[in-house]
C-alpha beads as a LAMMPS data file, in Angstrom:
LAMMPS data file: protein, C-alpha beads

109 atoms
108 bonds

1 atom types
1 bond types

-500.0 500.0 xlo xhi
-500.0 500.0 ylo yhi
-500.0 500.0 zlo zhi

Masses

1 110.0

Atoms # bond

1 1 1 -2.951 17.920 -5.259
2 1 1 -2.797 17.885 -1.551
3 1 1 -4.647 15.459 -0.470
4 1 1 -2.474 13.098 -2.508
5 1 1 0.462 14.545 -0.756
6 1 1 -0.701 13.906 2.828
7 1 1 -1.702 10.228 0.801
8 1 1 2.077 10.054 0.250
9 1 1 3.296 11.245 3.433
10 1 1 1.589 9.432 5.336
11 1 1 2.472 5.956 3.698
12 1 1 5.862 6.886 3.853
13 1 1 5.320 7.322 7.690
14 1 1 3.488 4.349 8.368
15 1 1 6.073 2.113 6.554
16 1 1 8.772 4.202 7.991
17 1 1 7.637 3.230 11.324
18 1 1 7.180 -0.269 10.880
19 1 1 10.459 -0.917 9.054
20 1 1 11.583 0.470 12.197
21 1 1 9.238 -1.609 14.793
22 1 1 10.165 -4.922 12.658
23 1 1 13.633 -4.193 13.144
24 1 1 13.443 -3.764 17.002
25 1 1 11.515 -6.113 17.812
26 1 1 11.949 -9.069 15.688
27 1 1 10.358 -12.258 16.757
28 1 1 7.808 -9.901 19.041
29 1 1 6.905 -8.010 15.746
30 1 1 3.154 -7.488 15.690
31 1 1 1.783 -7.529 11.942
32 1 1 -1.858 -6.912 12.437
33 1 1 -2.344 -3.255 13.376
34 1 1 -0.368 -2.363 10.324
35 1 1 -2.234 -4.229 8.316
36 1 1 -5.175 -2.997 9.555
37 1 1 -3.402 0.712 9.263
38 1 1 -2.663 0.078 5.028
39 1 1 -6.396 -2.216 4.290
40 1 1 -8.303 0.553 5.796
41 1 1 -6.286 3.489 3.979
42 1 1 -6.244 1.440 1.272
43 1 1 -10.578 0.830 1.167
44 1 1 -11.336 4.671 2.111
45 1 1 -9.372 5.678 -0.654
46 1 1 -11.069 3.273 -3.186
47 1 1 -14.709 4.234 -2.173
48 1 1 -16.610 5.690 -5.182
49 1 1 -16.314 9.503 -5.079
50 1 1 -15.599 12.013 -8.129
51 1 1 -12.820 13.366 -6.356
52 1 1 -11.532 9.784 -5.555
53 1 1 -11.807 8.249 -8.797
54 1 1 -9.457 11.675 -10.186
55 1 1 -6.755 10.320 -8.448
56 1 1 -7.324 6.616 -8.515
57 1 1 -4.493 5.679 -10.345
58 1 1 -1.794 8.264 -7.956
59 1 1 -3.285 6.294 -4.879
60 1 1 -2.439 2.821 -6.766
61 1 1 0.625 3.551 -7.677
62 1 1 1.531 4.785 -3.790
63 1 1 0.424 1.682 -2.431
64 1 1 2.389 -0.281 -4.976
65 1 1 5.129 1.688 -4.246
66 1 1 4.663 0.982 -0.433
67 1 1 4.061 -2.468 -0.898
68 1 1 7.258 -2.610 -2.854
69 1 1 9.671 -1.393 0.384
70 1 1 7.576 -3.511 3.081
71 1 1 8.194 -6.785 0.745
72 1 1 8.590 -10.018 2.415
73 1 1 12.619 -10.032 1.706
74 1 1 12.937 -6.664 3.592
75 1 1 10.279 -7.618 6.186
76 1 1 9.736 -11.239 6.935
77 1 1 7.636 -10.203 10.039
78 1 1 5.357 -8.513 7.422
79 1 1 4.860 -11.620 4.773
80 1 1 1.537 -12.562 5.907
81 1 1 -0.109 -9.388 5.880
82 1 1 1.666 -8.250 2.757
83 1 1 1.077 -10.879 1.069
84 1 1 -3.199 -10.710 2.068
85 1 1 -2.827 -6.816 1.034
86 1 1 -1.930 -7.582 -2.096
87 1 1 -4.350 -10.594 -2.888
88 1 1 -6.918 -8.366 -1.577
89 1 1 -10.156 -8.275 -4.018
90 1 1 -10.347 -4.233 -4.011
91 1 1 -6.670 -4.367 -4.999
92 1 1 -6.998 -7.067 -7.572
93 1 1 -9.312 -5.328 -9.122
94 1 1 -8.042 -1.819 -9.200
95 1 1 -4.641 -3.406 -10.712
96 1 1 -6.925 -5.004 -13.504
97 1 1 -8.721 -2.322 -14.250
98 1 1 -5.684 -0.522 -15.560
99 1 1 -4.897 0.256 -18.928
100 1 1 -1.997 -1.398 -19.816
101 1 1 0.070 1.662 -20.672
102 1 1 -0.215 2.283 -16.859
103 1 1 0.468 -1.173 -16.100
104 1 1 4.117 -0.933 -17.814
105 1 1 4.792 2.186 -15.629
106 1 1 3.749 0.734 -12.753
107 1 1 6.139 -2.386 -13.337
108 1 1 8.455 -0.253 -14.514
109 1 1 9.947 1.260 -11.453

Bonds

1 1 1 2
2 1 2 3
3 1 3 4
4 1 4 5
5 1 5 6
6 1 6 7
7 1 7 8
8 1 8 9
9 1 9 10
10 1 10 11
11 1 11 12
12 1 12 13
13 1 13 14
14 1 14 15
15 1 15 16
16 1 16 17
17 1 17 18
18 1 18 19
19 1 19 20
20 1 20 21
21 1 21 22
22 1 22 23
23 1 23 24
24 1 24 25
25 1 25 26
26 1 26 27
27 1 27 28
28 1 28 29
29 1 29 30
30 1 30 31
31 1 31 32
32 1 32 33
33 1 33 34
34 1 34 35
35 1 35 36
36 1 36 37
37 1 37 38
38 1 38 39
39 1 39 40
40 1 40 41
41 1 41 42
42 1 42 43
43 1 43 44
44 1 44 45
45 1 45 46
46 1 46 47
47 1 47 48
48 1 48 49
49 1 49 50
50 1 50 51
51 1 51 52
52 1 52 53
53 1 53 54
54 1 54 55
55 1 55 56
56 1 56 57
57 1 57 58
58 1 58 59
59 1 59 60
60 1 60 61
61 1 61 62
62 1 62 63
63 1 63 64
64 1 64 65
65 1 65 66
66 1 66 67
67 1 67 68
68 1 68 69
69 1 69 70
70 1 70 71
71 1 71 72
72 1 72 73
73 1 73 74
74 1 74 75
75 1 75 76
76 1 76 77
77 1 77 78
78 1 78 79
79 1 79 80
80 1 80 81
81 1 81 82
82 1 82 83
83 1 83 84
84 1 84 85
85 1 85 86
86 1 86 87
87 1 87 88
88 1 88 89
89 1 89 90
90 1 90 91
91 1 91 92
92 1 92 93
93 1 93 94
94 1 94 95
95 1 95 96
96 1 96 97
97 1 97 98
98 1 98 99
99 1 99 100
100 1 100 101
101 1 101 102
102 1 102 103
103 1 103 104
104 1 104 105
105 1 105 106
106 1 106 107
107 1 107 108
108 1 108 109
């Protein structure tokens, strides 16, 4: 689907980019507008629509992909806004509501 595609694209950009910033600039590293950037993505993609809830699962596993290369051990700068992305209630939820056949898959990579 494409619209999963530009989903994937453009997380890959955004974390490209601030990989990149959090390497450059260090201790002037500036956390909020990416996390602003993800917890928006992230809550537009999770609102209730048919052709949202099709891909649900695709969109979770993206972000837990993405949340997997910005982790706090490859970007310190990041740890507080990683670490409220993924204690996020909409989050949370979405990884409970799972079936746990999707839940190994997800864990698994």
């Amino acid at each position: 689907m494409v619209f999963l595609d530009v989903t994937l694209q453009v997380l890959g950009i955004v974390a490209g980019v601030l990989l990149q910033d959090h390497d450059t600039r260090h201790a002037e590293f500036q956390q909020l507008p990416y996390h602003r950037i993800f917890i928006m993505l992230f809550l537009e993609l999770n609102t209730p629509e048919p052709i949202l809830e099709a891909i649900n699962y695709q969109v979770l596993t993206a972000f837990c992909h993405t949340l997997h290369i910005l982790r706090p051990a490859k970007a310190p700068g990041f740890a507080y806004a990683w670490l409220e992305l993924v204690s996020h209630r909409v989050f949370i939820g979405r990884m409970l509501a799972i079936t746990p056949q999707q839940k190994v898959r997800l864990y698994a990579c």
